[in-house]
C-alpha positions in Angstrom: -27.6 8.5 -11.8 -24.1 9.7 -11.9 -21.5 7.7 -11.5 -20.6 9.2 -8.0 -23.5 7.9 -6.4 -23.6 4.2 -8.4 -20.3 3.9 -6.5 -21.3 4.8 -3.0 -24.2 2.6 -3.9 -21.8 -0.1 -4.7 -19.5 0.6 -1.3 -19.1 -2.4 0.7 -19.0 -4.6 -2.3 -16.3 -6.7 -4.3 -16.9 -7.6 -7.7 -18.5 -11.1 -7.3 -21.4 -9.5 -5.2 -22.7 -8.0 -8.2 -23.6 -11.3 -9.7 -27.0 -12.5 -8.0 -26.4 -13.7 -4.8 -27.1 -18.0 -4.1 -25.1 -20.7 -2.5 -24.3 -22.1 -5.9 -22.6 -18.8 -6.8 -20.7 -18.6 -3.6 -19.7 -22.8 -4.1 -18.9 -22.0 -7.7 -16.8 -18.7 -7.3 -14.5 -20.7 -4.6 -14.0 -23.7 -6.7 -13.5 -21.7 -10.4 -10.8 -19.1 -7.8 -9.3 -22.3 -7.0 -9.2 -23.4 -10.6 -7.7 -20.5 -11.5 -5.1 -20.3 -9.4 -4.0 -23.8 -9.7 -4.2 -23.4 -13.7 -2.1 -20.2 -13.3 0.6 -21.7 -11.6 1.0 -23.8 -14.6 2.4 -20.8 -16.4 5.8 -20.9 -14.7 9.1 -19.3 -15.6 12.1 -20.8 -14.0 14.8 -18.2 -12.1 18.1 -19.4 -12.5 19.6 -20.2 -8.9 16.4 -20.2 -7.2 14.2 -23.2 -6.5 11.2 -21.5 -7.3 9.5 -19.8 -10.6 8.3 -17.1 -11.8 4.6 -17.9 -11.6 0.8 -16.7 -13.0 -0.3 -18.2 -9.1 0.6 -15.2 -7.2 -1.4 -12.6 -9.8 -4.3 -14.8 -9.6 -4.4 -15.3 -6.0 -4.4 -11.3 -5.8 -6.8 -11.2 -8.4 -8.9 -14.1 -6.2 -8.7 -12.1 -3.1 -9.8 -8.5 -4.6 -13.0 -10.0 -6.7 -14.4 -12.8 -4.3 -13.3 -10.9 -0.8 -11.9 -11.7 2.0 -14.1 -14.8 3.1 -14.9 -16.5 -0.5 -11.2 -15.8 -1.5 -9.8 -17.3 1.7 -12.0 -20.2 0.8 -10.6 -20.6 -2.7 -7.5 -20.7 -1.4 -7.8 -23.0 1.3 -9.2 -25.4 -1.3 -6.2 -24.9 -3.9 -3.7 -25.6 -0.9 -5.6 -28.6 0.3 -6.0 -30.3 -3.0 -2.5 -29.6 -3.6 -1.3 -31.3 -0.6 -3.9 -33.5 -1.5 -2.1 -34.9 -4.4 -3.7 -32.7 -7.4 -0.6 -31.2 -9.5 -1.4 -27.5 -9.3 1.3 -25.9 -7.3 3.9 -24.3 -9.5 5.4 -26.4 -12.6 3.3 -29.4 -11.9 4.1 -30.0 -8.1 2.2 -31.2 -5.6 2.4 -32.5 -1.7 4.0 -30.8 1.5 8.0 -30.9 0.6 8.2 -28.3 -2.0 10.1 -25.4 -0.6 7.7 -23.3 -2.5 4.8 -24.4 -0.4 5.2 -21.1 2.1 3.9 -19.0 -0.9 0.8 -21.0 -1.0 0.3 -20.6 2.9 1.5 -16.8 2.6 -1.3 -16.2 -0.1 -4.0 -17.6 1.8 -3.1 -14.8 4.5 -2.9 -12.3 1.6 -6.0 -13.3 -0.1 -8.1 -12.1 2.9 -6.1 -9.1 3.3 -6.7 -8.0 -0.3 -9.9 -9.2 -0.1 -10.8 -6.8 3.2 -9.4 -4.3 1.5 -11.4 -4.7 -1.3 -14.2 -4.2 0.1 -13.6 -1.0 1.5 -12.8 0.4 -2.3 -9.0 -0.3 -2.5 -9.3 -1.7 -5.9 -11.2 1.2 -7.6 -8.5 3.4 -8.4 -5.3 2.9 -9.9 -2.9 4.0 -6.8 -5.4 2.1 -4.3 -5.3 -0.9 -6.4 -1.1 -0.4 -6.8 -1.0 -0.6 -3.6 -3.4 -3.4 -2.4 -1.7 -5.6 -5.0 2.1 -5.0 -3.3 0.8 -4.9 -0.1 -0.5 -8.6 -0.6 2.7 -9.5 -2.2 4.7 -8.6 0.7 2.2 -10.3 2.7 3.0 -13.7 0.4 6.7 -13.1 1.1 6.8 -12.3 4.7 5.7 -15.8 4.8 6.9 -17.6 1.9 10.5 -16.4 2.2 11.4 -17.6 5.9 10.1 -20.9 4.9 11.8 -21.2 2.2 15.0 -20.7 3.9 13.7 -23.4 6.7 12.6 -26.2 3.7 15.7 -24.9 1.9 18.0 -25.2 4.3 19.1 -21.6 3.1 20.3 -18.8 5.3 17.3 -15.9 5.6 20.1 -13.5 3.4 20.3 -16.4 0.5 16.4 -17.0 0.8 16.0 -13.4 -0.2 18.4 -13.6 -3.1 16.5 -16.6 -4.1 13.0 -16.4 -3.1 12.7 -12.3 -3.3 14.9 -10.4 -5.0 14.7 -12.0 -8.5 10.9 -12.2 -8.1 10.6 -8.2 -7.6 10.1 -7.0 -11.7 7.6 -9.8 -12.4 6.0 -8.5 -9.1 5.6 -4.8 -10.2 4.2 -5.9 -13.7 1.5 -8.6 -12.4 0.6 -5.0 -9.8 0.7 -3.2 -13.2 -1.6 -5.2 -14.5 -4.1 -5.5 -11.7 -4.0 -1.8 -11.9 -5.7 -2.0 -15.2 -8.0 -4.3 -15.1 -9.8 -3.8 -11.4 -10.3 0.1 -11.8 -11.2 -0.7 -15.7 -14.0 -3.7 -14.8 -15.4 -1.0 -12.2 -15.8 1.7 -14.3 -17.7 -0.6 -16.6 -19.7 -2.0 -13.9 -20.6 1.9 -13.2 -21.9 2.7 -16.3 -24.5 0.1 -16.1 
């Protein structure tokens, strides 16, 4: 079969659906995106003059979104932000709770993990310019949100909450799509060959 038709055959799909389909999968692929994104947050790079990091959370929220879909990645997320609040120190650098000024990130990447996720699903992680631009199209999605609240928590005018809570963030941002760019198309055309 060429790979052509394996991939119309595989339309509609995200990458977790290939594994065999049971509850227990779906219960373990929103706990271990969870676990993942609370572990990658842990991998933080402070930005001079802004309250919040360079983080792993973001790509692995993105990453989260595209493999589980829109529903199951929307899950994970919603789990990671409750436990958070919750108490559990996974946020970024440790934190947890509802004060950190960082915490519009979380809520913008629950909105962007289902966006990805749709997206998805309808093939924009196969290629390398589809996958580009899923992956900035959920991290504007993550900073329409997380920025304004930032300058509410922050006490920050919207101008300095974009010098502090954008601007720096923007490199980092273009690697971690650079990245995704590789590694989605790549684990599809492996998938393919099968």
């Amino acid at each position: 079969m060429s790979t052509a038709a394996v991939s119309a055959r595989r339309s509609g799909q995200v990458l977790a659906d290939l594994i065999p389909s049971s509850r227990v999968r779906d219960v373990a692929l929103v706990a271990g995106g969870a676990v993942l994104t609370g572990v990658a947050a842990q991998i933080a790079v402070p930005v001079p003059g802004s309250p919040v990091p360079v983080t792993g959370q973001t790509f692995a929220a993105l990453l989260v979104g595209t493999t589980l879909g829109a529903r199951r990645g929307l899950l994970s997320l919603a789990l990671y932000a409750l436990v958070g609040m919750a108490g559990m120190p996974w946020f970024a650098e440790g934190g947890s709770g509802t004060a950190a000024p960082s915490l519009g990130y979380v809520f913008g990447m629950l909105l962007a993990v289902t966006v990805v996720g749709a997206l998805a699903r309808r093939g924009a992680d196969r290629s390398v310019l589809r996958t580009a631009g899923t992956m900035l199209l959920g991290e504007a999605v993550i900073y329409a949100v997380g920025v304004p609240y930032l300058a509410f928590a922050a006490d920050l005018s919207l101008t300095a909450a974009i010098a502090a809570g954008l601007t720096p963030f923007l490199i980092g941002d273009a690697l971690k799509a650079a990245l995704a760019m590789g590694v989605l198309p790549a684990a599809w055309k492996l998938v393919d060959k099968r």
